[in-house]
C-alpha positions in Angstrom: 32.6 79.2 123.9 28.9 77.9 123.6 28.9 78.9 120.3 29.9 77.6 116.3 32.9 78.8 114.2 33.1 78.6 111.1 35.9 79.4 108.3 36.1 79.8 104.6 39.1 80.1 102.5 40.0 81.8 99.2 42.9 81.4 96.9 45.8 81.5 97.8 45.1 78.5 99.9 46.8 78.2 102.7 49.7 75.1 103.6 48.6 72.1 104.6 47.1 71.7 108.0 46.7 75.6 109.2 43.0 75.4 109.4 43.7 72.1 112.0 46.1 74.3 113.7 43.4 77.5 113.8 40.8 75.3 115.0 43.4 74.0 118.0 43.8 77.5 118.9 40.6 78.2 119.3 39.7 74.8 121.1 42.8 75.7 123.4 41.4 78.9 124.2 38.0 77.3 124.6 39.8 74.8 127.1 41.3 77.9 129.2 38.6 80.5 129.6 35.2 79.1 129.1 33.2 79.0 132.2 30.8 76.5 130.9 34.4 74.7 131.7 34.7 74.0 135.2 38.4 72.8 134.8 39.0 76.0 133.1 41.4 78.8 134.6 38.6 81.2 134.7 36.6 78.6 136.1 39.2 77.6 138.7 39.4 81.3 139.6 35.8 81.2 140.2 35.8 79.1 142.7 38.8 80.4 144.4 41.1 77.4 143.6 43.4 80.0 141.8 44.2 83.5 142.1 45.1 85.8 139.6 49.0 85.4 140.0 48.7 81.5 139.3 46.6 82.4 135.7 49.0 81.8 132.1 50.0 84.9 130.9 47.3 85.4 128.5 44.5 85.3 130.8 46.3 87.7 132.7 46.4 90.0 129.9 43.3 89.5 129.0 41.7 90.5 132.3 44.4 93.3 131.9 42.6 94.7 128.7 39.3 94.0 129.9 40.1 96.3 133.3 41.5 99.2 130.4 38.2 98.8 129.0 36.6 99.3 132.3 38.0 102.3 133.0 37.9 104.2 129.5 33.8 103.0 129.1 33.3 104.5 132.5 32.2 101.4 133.4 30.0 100.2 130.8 32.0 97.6 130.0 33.1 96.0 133.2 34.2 91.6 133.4 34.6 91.8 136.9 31.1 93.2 138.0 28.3 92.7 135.6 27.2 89.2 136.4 25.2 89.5 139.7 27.3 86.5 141.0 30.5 88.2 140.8 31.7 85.7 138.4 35.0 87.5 136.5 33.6 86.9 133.0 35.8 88.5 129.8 33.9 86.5 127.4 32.4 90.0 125.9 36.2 90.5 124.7 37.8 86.7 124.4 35.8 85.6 121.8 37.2 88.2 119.2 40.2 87.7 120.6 40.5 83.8 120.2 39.1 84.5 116.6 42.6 86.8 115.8 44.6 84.5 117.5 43.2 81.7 115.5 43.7 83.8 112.0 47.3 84.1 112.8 47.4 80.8 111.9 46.2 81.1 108.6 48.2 84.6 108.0 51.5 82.8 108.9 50.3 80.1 106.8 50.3 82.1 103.4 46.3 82.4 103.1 45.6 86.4 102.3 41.8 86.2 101.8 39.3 84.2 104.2 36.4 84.7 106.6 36.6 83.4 110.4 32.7 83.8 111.7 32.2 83.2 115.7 28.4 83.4 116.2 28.0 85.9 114.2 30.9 88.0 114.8 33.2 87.8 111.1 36.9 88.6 110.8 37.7 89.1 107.0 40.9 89.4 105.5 41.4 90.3 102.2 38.6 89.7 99.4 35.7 87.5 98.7 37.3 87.5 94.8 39.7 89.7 93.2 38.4 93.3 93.2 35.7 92.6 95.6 35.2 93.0 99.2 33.7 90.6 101.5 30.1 91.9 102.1 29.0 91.5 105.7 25.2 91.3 106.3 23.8 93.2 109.7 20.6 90.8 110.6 17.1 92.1 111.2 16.7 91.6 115.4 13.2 90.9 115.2 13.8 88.8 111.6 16.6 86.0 111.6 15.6 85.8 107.8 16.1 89.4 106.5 19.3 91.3 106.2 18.8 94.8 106.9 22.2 96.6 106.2 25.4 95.7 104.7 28.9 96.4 105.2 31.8 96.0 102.7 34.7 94.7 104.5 38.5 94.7 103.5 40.8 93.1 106.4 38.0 94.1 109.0 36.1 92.9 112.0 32.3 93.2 112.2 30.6 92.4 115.5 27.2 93.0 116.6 25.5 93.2 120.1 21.5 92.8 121.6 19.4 90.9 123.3 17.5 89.6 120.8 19.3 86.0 120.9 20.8 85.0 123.5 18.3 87.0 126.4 19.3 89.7 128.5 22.6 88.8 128.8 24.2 92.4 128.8 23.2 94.6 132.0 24.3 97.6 132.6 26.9 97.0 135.2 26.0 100.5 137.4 22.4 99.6 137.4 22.4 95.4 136.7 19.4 96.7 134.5 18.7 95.0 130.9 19.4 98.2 128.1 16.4 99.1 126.4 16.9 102.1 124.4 18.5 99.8 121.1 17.8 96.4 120.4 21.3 95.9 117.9 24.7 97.4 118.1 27.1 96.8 115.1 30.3 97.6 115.4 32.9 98.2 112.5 36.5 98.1 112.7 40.4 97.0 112.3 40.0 94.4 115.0 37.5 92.1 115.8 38.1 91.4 119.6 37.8 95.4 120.8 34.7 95.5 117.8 32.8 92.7 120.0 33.7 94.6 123.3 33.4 97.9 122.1 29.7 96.7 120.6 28.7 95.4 124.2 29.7 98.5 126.0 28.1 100.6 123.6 24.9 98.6 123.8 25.1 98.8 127.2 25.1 102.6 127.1 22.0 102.8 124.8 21.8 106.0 122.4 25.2 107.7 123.8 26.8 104.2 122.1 27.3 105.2 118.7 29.5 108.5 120.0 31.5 106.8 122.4 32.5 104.2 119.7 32.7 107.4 116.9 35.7 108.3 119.0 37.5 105.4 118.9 40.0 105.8 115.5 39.3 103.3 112.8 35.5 102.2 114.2 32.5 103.0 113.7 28.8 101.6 114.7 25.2 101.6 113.2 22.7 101.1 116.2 18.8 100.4 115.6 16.1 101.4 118.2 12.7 99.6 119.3 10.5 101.5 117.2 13.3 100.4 114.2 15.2 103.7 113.9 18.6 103.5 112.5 21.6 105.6 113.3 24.9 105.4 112.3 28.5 106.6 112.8 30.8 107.8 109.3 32.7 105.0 108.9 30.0 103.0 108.6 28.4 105.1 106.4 31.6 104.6 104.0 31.0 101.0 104.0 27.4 100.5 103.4 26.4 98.4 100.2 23.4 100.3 98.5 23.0 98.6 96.2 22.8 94.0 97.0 22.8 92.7 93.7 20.6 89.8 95.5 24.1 88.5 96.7 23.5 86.8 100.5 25.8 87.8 102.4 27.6 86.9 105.8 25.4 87.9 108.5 27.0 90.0 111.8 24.4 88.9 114.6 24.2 85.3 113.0 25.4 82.5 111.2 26.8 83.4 107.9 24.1 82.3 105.5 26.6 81.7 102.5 29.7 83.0 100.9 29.9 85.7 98.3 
């Protein structure tokens, strides 16, 4: 996935080996979709060794949910046409994905409160310690050092989305122009792989982002501008931590920089 995950585990611990067995799920996912992979299925597909009736089933329905996106983004959102080489590229939605598959693991396993982080994307369950939510820190995008918002989280996703990182790596797919009205899109929710995808299609659609994800039950997003305006959706608003306590939190946007 060109990218480091990390996990961290609470009491109750969970049986022996079901971190081994989360990290084989996500290196079997790895093994399947990544196109950095060219033995991969998608990258097989790319080259037209494969067609879509030969992928497993979950790559199938992963493209599936990928094409629902699509549609109810108008577009925003699109794996099939935003790379300008017509590459089919779900990787805005199969990291989150791969991260819930992976917690399975660890559910099924008997462990009730832990934090999966996927370059910067976090999937909490549970609590950091009895009473207390796991506190999710949105980065600066101009400041890898400085926190500028966080999130209490209780069996949630947090997943943010810019530029600022990685490049221009999210185009809009109508235009195949680089956003520029926000440089950070957070997204807040029950699940982490539609958070990460509903994050990049929001970015993607610039100040009409925070609405369209507003409408989505159970998410919410707190965008920032260029000239460091913040907005923000009510559910976030419910989850903002006024008050820090000097605690450093996990970091949505980059690697967790300790646990709470």
């Amino acid at each position: 996935m060109g990218t480091a995950v990390s996990i961290h585990v609470r009491a109750p611990l969970p049986a022996a080996g079901a971190i081994e067995a989360a990290c084989a799920v996500l290196h079997d996912i790895d093994r399947r979709f990544s196109l950095y992979r060219p033995d991969s299925e998608l990258g097989r597909l790319a080259r037209g060794e494969i067609d879509e009736a030969g992928l497993s089933p979950d790559v199938r329905w992963v493209l599936a949910a990928c094409d629902d996106l699509a549609r109810t983004s108008g577009g925003a959102f699109d794996a099939r046409h935003h790379r300008a080489d017509g590459v089919v590229d779900p990787s805005g939605f199969v990291k989150g994905w791969a991260v819930e598959e992976a917690a399975r693991c660890l559910d099924d396993a008997g462990a009730r409160n832990f934090v999966i982080a996927a370059g910067g994307d976090i999937l909490a369950r549970g609590e950091s310690a009895p009473g207390r939510p796991w506190r999710v820190g949105v980065r600066h995008p101009g400041d890898p050092t400085t926190v500028i918002a966080v999130l209490a989280v209780h069996d949630g996703a947090v997943a943010t989305s810019g530029c600022y990182e990685r490049g221009a790596h999210i185009r809009n797919p109508h235009t195949m122009v680089v956003p520029d009205e926000l440089v950070s899109l957070t997204v807040a929710g029950p699940s982490l792989a539609w958070a990460d995808a509903y994050a990049t299609a929001a970015f993607a659609m610039g100040l009409e982002g925070p609405s369209w994800v507003h409408g989505h039950p159970g998410y919410g997003a707190l965008a920032i501008t260029p000239d460091e305006r913040f907005t923000w959706t009510p559910l976030v608003e419910e989850r903002l931590v006024r008050e820090t306590r000097g605690v450093p939190p996990f970091s949505a946007g980059s690697h967790p920089a300790a646990v709470p």
